[in-house]
KOLTOR-93081 format. One record per residue: chain; x, y, z of N, C-alpha, C in turn. Coordinates in Angstrom, 3 decimals. Layout:
<pts>
<pt A,<X,Y,Z>,<X,Y,Z>,<X,Y,Z>>
...
</pts>
This chain:
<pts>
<pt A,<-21.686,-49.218,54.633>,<-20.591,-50.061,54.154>,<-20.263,-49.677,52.709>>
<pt A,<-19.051,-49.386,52.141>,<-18.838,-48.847,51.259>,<-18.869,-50.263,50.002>>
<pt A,<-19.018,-49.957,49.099>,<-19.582,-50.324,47.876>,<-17.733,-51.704,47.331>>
<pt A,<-17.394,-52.660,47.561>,<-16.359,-53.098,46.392>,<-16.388,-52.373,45.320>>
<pt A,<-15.029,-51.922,44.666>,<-15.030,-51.606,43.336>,<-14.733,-52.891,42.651>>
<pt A,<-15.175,-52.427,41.463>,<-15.776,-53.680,40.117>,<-14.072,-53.791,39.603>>
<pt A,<-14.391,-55.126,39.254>,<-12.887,-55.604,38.725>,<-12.454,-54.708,37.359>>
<pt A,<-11.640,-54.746,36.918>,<-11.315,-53.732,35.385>,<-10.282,-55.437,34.750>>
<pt A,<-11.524,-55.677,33.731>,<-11.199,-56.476,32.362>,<-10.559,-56.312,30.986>>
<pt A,<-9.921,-56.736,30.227>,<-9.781,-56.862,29.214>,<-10.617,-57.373,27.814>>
<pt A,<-11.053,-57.073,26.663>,<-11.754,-57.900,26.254>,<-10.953,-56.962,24.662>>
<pt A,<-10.331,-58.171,24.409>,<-9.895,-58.150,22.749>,<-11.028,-58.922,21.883>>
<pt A,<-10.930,-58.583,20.256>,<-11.946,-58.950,19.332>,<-13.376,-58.693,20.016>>
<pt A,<-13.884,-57.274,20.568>,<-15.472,-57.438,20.928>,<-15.464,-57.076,20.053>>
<pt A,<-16.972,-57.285,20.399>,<-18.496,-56.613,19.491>,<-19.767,-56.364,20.691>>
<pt A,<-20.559,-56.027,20.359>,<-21.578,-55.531,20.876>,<-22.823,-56.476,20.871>>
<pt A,<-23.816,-57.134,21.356>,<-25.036,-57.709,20.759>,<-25.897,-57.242,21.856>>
<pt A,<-26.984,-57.933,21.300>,<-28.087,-57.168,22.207>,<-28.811,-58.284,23.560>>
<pt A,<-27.996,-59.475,23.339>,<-28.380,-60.508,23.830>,<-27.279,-61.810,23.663>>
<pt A,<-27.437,-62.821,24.941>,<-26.769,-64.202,24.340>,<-27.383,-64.527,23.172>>
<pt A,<-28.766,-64.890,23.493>,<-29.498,-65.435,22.311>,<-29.747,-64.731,20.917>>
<pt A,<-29.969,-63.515,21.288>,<-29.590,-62.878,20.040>,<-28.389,-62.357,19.386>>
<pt A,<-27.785,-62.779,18.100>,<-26.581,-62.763,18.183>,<-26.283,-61.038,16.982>>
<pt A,<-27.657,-60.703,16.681>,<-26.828,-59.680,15.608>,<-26.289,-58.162,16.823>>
<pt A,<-25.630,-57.768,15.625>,<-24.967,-56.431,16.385>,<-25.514,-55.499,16.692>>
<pt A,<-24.881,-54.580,17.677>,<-25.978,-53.397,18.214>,<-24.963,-52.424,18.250>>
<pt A,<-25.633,-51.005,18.460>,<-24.466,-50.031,18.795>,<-24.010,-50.229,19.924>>
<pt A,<-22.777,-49.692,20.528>,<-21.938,-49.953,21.794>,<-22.725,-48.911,23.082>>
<pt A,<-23.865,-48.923,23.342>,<-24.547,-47.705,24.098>,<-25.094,-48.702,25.937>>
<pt A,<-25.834,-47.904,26.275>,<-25.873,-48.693,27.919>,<-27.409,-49.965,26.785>>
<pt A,<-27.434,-50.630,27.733>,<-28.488,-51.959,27.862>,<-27.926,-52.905,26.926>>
<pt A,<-26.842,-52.386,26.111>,<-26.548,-54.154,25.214>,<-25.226,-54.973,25.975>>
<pt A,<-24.665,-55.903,25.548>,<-23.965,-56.692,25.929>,<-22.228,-56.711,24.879>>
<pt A,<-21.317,-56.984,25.957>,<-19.710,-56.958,25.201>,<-19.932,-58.223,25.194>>
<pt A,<-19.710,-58.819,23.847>,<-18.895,-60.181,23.659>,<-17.274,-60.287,23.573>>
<pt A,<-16.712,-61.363,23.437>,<-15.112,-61.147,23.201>,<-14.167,-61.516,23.765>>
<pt A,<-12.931,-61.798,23.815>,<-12.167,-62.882,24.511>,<-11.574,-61.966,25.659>>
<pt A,<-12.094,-62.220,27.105>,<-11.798,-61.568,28.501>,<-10.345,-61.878,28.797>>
<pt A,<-9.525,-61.434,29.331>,<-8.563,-61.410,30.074>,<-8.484,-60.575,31.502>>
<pt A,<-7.868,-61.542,32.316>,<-7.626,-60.546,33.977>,<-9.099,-60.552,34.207>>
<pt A,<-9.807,-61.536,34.399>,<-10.791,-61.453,35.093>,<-10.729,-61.895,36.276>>
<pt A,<-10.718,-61.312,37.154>,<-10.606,-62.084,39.051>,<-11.605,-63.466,39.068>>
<pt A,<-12.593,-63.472,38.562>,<-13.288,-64.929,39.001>,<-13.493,-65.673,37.283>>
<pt A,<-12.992,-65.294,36.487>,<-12.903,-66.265,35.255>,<-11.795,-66.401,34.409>>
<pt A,<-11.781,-67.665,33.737>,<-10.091,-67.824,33.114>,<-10.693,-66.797,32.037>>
<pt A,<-9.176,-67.205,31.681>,<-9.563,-66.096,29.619>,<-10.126,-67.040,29.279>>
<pt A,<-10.851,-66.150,28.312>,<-11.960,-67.268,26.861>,<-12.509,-66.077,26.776>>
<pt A,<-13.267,-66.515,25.677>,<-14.969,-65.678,25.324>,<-16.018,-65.778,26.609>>
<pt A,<-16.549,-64.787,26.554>,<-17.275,-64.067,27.345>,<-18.433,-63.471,27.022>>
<pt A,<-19.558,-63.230,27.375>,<-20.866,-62.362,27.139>,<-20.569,-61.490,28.457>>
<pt A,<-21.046,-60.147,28.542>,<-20.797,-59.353,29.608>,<-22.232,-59.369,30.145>>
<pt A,<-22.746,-58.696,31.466>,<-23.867,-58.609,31.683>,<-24.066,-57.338,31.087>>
<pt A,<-25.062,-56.543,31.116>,<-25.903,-55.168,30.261>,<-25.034,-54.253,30.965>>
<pt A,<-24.529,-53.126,29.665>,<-23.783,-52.292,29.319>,<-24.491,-51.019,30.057>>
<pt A,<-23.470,-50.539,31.605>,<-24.466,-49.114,32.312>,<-23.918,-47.883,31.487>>
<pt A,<-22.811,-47.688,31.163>,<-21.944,-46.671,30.396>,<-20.654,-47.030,29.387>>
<pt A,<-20.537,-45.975,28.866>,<-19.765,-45.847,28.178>,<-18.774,-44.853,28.056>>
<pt A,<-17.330,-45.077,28.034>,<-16.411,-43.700,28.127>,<-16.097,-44.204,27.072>>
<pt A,<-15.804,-43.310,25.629>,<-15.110,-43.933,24.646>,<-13.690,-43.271,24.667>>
<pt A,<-13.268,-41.969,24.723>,<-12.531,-41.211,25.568>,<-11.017,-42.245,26.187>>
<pt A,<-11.727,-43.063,27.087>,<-11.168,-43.943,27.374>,<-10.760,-45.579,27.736>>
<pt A,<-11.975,-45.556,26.685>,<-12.145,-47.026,26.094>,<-12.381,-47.780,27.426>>
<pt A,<-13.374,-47.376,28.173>,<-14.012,-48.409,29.182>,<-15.398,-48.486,29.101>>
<pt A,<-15.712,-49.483,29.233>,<-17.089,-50.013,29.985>,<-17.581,-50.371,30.618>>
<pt A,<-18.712,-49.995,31.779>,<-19.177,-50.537,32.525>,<-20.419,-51.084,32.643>>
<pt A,<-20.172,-52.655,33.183>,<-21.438,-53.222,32.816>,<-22.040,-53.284,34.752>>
<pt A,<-22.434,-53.831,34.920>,<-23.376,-54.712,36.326>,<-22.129,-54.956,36.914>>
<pt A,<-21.028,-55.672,36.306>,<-20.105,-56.733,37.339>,<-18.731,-56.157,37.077>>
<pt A,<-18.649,-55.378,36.076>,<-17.214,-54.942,36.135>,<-17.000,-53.905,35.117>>
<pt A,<-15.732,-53.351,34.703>,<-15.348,-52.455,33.738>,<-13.833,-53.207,32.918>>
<pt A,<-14.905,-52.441,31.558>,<-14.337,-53.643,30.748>,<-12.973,-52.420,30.311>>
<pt A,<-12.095,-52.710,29.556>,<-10.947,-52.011,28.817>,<-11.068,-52.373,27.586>>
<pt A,<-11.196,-52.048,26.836>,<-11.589,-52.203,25.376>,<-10.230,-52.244,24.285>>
<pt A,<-10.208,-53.430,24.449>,<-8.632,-53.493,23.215>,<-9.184,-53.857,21.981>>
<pt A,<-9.146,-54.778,21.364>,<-8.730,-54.450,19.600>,<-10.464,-54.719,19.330>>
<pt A,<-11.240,-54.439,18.359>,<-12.411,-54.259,17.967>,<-12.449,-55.733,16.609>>
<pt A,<-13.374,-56.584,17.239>,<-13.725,-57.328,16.085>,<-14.061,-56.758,14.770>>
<pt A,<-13.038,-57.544,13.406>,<-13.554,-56.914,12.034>,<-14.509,-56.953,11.917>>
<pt A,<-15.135,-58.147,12.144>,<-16.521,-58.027,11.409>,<-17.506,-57.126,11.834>>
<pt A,<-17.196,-56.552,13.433>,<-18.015,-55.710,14.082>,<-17.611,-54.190,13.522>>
<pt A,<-16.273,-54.072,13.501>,<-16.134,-52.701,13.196>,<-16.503,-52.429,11.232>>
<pt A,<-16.620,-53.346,10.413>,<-17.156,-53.614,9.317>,<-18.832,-53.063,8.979>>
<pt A,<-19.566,-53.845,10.186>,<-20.679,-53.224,10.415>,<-20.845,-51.811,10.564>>
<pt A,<-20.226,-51.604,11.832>,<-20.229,-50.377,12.197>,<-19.696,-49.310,11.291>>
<pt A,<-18.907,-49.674,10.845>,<-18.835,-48.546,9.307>,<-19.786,-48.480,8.511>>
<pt A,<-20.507,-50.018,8.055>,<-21.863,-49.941,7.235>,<-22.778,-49.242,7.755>>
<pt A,<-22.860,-49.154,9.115>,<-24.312,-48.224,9.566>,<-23.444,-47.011,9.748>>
<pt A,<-22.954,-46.230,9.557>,<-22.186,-45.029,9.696>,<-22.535,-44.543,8.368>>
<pt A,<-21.858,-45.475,7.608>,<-22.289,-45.016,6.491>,<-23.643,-45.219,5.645>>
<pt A,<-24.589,-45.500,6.208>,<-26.175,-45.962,6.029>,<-26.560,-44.458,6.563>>
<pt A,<-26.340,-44.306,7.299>,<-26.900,-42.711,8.322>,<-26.407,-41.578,7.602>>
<pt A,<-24.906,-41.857,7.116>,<-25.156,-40.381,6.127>,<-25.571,-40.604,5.404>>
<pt A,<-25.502,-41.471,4.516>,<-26.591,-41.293,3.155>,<-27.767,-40.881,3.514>>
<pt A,<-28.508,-41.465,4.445>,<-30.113,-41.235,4.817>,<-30.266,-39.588,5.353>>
<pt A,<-28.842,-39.190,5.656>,<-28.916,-37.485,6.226>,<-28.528,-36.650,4.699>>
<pt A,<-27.886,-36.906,3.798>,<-27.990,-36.213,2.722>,<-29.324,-36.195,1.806>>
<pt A,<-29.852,-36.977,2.064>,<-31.376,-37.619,1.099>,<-32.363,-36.411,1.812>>
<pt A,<-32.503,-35.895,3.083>,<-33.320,-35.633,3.747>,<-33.408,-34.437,3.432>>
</pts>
């Protein structure tokens, strides 16, 4: 029996965490979680959302796939992409030092 394909979501303002309960940020890689306001979800209204654990990543083309679906990746929370510049830029410094 062939497999359902996974719904394809929207999720404006994510970020990444590593957990519900844990709320700091993580890189966008497989095992963490999309937070962020879902749209076009077949079984949930819009709102905020926690995704289940992150299997891949296309950045290419801004999808993700978690357990239950594939996300589409629209606008990137500041405060997340803020971070993510801080550790970008934490890593080169620590690669010029070396």
């Amino acid at each position: 029996m062939d497999k359902p394909e996974k719904p394809i979501v929207r999720i404006e303002n994510w970020s990444v965490v590593g957990s519900v309960v844990y709320q700091g940020y993580q890189k966008l890689e497989p095992g963490q979680r999309l937070t962020g306001d879902v749209m076009g979800h077949t079984n949930l209204r819009n709102g905020s959302i926690y995704t289940s654990a992150i299997l891949s990543v296309d950045l290419g083309n801004r999808l993700v796939e978690t357990h239950n679906s594939l996300c589409q990746l629209g606008q990137v929370d500041e405060d997340y992409a803020r971070w993510l510049w801080e550790q970008e830029k934490a890593e080169q410094e620590k690669a010029r030092a070396a």
